[in-house]
C-alpha positions in Angstrom: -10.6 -26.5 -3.6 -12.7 -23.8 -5.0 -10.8 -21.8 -8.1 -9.4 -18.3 -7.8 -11.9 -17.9 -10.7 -14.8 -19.0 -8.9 -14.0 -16.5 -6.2 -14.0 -13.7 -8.1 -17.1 -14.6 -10.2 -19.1 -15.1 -6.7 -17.8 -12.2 -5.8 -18.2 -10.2 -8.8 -22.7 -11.7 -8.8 -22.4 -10.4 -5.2 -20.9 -7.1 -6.1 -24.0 -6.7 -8.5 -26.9 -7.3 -5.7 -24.8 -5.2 -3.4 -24.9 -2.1 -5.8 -27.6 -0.2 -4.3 -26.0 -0.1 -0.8 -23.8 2.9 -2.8 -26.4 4.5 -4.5 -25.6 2.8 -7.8 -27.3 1.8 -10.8 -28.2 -1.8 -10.5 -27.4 -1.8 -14.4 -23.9 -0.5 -13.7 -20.9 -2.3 -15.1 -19.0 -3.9 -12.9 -15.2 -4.7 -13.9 -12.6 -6.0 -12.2 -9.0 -3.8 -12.2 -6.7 -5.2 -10.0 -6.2 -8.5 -7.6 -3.6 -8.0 -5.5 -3.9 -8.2 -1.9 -7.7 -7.2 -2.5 -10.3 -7.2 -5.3 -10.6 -4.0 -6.9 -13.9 -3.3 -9.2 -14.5 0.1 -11.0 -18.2 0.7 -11.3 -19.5 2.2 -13.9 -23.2 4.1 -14.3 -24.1 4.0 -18.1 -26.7 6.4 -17.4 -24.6 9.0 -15.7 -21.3 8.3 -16.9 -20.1 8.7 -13.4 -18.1 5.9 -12.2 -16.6 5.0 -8.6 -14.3 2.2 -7.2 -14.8 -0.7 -4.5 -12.0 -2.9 -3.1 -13.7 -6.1 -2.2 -11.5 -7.2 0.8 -9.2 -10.7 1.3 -10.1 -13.2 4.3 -8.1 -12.9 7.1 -6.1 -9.9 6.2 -6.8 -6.8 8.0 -9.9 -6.9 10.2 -13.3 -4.8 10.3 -11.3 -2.6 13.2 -8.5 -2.0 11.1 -10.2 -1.1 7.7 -12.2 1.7 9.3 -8.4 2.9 11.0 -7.3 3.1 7.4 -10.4 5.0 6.5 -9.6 7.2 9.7 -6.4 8.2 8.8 -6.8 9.3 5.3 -10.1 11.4 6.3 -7.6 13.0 9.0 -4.7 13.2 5.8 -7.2 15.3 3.8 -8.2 17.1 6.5 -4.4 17.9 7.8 -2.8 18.3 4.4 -2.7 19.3 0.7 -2.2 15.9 -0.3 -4.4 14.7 -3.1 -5.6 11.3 -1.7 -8.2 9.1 -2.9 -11.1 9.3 -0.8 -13.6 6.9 0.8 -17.0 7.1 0.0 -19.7 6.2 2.6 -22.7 3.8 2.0 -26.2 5.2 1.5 -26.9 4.3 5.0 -23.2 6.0 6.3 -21.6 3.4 6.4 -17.3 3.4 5.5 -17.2 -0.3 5.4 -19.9 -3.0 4.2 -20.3 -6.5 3.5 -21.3 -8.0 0.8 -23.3 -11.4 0.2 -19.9 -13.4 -0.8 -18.9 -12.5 3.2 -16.3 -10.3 1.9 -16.3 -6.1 3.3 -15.9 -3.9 1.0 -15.5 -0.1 0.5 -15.8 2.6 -2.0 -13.5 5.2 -3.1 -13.9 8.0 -6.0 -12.8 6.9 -9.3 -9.8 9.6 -10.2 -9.3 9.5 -14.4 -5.9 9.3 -14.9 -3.2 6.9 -15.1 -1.2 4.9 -12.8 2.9 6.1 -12.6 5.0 3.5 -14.5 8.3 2.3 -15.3 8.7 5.2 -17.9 7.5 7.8 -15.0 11.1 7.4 -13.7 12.6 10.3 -13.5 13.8 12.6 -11.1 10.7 15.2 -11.0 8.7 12.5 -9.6 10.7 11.0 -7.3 11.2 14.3 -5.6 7.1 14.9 -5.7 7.2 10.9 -3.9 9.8 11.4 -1.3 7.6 15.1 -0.6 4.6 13.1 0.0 6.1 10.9 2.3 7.6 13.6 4.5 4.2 15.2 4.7 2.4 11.5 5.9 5.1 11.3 8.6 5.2 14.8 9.7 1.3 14.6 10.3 1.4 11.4 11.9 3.9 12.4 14.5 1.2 15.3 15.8 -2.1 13.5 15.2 -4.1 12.3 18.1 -4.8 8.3 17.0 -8.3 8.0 17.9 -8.5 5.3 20.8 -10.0 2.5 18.6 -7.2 3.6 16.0 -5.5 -0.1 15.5 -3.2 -1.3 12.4 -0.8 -3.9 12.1 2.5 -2.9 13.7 5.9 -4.5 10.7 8.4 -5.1 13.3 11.6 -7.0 12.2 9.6 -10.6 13.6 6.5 -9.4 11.4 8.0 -9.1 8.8 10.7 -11.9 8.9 9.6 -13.9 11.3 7.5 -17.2 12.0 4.4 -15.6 11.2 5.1 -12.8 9.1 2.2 -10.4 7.5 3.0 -11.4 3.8 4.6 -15.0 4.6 7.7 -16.8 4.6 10.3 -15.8 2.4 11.6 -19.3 2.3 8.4 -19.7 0.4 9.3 -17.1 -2.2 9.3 -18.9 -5.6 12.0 -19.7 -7.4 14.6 -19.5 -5.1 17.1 -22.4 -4.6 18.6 -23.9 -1.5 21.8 -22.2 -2.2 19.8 -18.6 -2.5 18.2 -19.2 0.7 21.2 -19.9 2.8 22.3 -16.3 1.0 19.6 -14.5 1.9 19.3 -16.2 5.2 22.7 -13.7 6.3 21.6 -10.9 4.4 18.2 -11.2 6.3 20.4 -11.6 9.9 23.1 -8.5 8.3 19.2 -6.8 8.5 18.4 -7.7 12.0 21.7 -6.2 13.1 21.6 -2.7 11.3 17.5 -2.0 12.6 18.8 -3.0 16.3 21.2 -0.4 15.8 19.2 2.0 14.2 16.7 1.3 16.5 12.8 2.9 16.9 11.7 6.0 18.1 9.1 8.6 17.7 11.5 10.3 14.9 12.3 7.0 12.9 9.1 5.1 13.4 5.4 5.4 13.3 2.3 5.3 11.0 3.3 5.0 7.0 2.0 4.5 3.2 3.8 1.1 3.7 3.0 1.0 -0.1 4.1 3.7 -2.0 5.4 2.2 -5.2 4.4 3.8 -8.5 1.5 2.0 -9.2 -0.6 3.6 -6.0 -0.1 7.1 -7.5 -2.3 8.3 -9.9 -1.4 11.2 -12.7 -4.7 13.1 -13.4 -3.8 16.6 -15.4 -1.1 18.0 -13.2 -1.8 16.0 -9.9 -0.7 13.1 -8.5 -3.3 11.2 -6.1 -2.3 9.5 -3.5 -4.2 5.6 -3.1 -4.3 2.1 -1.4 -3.6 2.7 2.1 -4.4 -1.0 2.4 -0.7 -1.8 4.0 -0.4 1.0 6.3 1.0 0.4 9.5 3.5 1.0 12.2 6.9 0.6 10.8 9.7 2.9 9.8 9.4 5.8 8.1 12.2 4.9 5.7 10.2 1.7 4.5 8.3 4.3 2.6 11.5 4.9 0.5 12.3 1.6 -0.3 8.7 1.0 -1.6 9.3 3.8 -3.8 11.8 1.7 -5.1 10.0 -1.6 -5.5 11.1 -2.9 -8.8 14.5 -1.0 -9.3 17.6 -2.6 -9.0 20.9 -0.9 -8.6 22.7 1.5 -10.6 23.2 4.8 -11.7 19.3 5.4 -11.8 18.8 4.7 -8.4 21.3 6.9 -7.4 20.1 9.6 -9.1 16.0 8.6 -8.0 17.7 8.0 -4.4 19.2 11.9 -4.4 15.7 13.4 -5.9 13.3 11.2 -3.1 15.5 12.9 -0.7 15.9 16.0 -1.6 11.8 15.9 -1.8 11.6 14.3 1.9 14.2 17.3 3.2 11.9 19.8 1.2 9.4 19.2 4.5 11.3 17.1 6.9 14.7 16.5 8.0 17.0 13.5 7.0 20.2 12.6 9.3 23.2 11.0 8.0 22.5 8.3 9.8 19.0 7.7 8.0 20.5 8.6 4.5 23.2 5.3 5.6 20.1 3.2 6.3 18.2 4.1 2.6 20.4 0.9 1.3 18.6 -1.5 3.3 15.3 -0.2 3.9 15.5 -0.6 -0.4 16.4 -4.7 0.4 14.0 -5.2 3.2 11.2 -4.1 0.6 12.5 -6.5 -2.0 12.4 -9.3 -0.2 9.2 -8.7 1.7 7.5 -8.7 -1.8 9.4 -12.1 -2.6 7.7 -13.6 0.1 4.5 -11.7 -0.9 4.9 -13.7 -4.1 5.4 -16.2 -2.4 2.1 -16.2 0.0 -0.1 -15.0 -3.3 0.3 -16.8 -5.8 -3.6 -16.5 -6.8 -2.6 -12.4 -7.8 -1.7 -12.1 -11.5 1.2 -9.4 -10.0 3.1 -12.4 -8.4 3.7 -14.5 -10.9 
């Protein structure tokens, strides 16, 4: 079995000889950020001081068709709105999306200085600027025209939980105990029950972030910048709150980030009652989707 290390090292010597195809310095540094669900390298022109950033896709994740639909939709974002999003750059021969010799795509995005949000970023100010953005996405979805090769990945209760979920199968999650499982085997069925009820409809469901946690928005001078639309999909718009939440347990603080994301979403789009009832769960569906992420990437520093 060849090494997570190995990967990235043939990926990294085929990053280098694929530098041109962006108009890059073949004497550029090339560094590796971030291995998540993709490789992320920041390239850097010594010459120029000008840098840029290319997320070497995973195998058998989200297709050719679907990449360029991500790409689609945030050209349409920036187009449509006054979000700050990080956008794609195009090859020297126009392309969105290339490959590289590793058989990996890849695609370029500006490099944004700044710094990621963090734990200590918790505060109400932001959360209200996060559940504003996510407003704005839905509310332009809802009137955009999907181009008619638009396709992404649709997180329906049985892609998400099911035999073949997207991020894989909770059971797998690690850590957990045979005792747990049983637990969360209800909670997962209490789940079912409450999204039949709540159902799906043009105002509750359609094309999201699907990964809006702090670490995908960057502070640079008074701006936050929008990135990694690598997870977008169909799926309910109040997923987008509980990745907000990824990593914050329950307490006082979340009630008090809870009250600012809304009041941010209401500041552009309306939230029922019944919605505000369904924040709770949307919060546990993302927690354990990103169990059984761990679960299903285990090579990612981020899961262990």
């Amino acid at each position: 079995m060849v090494s997570v290390d190995s990967q990235i090292d043939n990926i990294h010597t085929s990053l280098l000889r694929a530098l041109d195809k962006w108009r890059c310095n073949p004497n550029a540094e090339v560094k590796l950020i971030s291995l998540s669900e993709n490789a992320v390298f920041k390239i850097s022109n010594p010459e120029t001081g000008s840098s840029l950033i290319i997320r070497v896709h995973r195998d058998n994740y989200n297709s050719r068709a679907e990449i360029l639909s991500e790409i689609q939709w945030i050209r349409a974002l920036k187009k449509d709105t006054r979000l700050k999003i990080v956008t794609p750059i195009s090859s020297k021969n126009g392309s969105w999306l290339e490959s590289i010799d590793s058989g990996n795509l890849a695609v370029a995005f500006e490099y944004i200085a700044g710094r990621p949000l963090t734990g200590g970023d918790y505060n109400e100010s932001i959360f209200y600027k996060i559940g504003m953005t996510a407003a704005i996405l839905h509310q332009q979805c809802q009137s955009w025209n999907f181009p008619a090769d638009f396709i992404r990945k649709s997180w329906s209760f049985e892609n998400s939980f099911g035999s073949h979920s997207i991020w894989g199968d909770w059971r797998q999650a690690p850590g957990l105990t045979a005792e747990t499982k049983i637990f969360l085997g209800t909670v997962i069925n209490s789940i079912r029950k409450h999204l039949t009820m709540f159902g799906n409809n043009i105002n509750n469901f359609g094309l999201i972030h699907g990964d809006m946690k702090l670490a995908n928005l960057i502070i640079s001078g008074n701006s936050i910048h929008l990135l990694d639309f690598d997870d977008c999909g169909l799926n309910w718009f109040l997923y987008d709150y509980g990745c907000a939440m990824t990593d914050i347990g329950a307490g006082l603080l979340t009630e008090q980030l809870t009250c600012a994301w809304c009041e941010g979403y209401r500041s552009v789009r309306a939230l029922t009652e019944e919605e505000i009832s369904m924040l709770p769960i949307f919060h546990l569906i993302r927690r354990i989707l990103t169990m059984a992420w761990s679960g299903s990437h285990s090579d990612s520093p981020i899961a262990k």
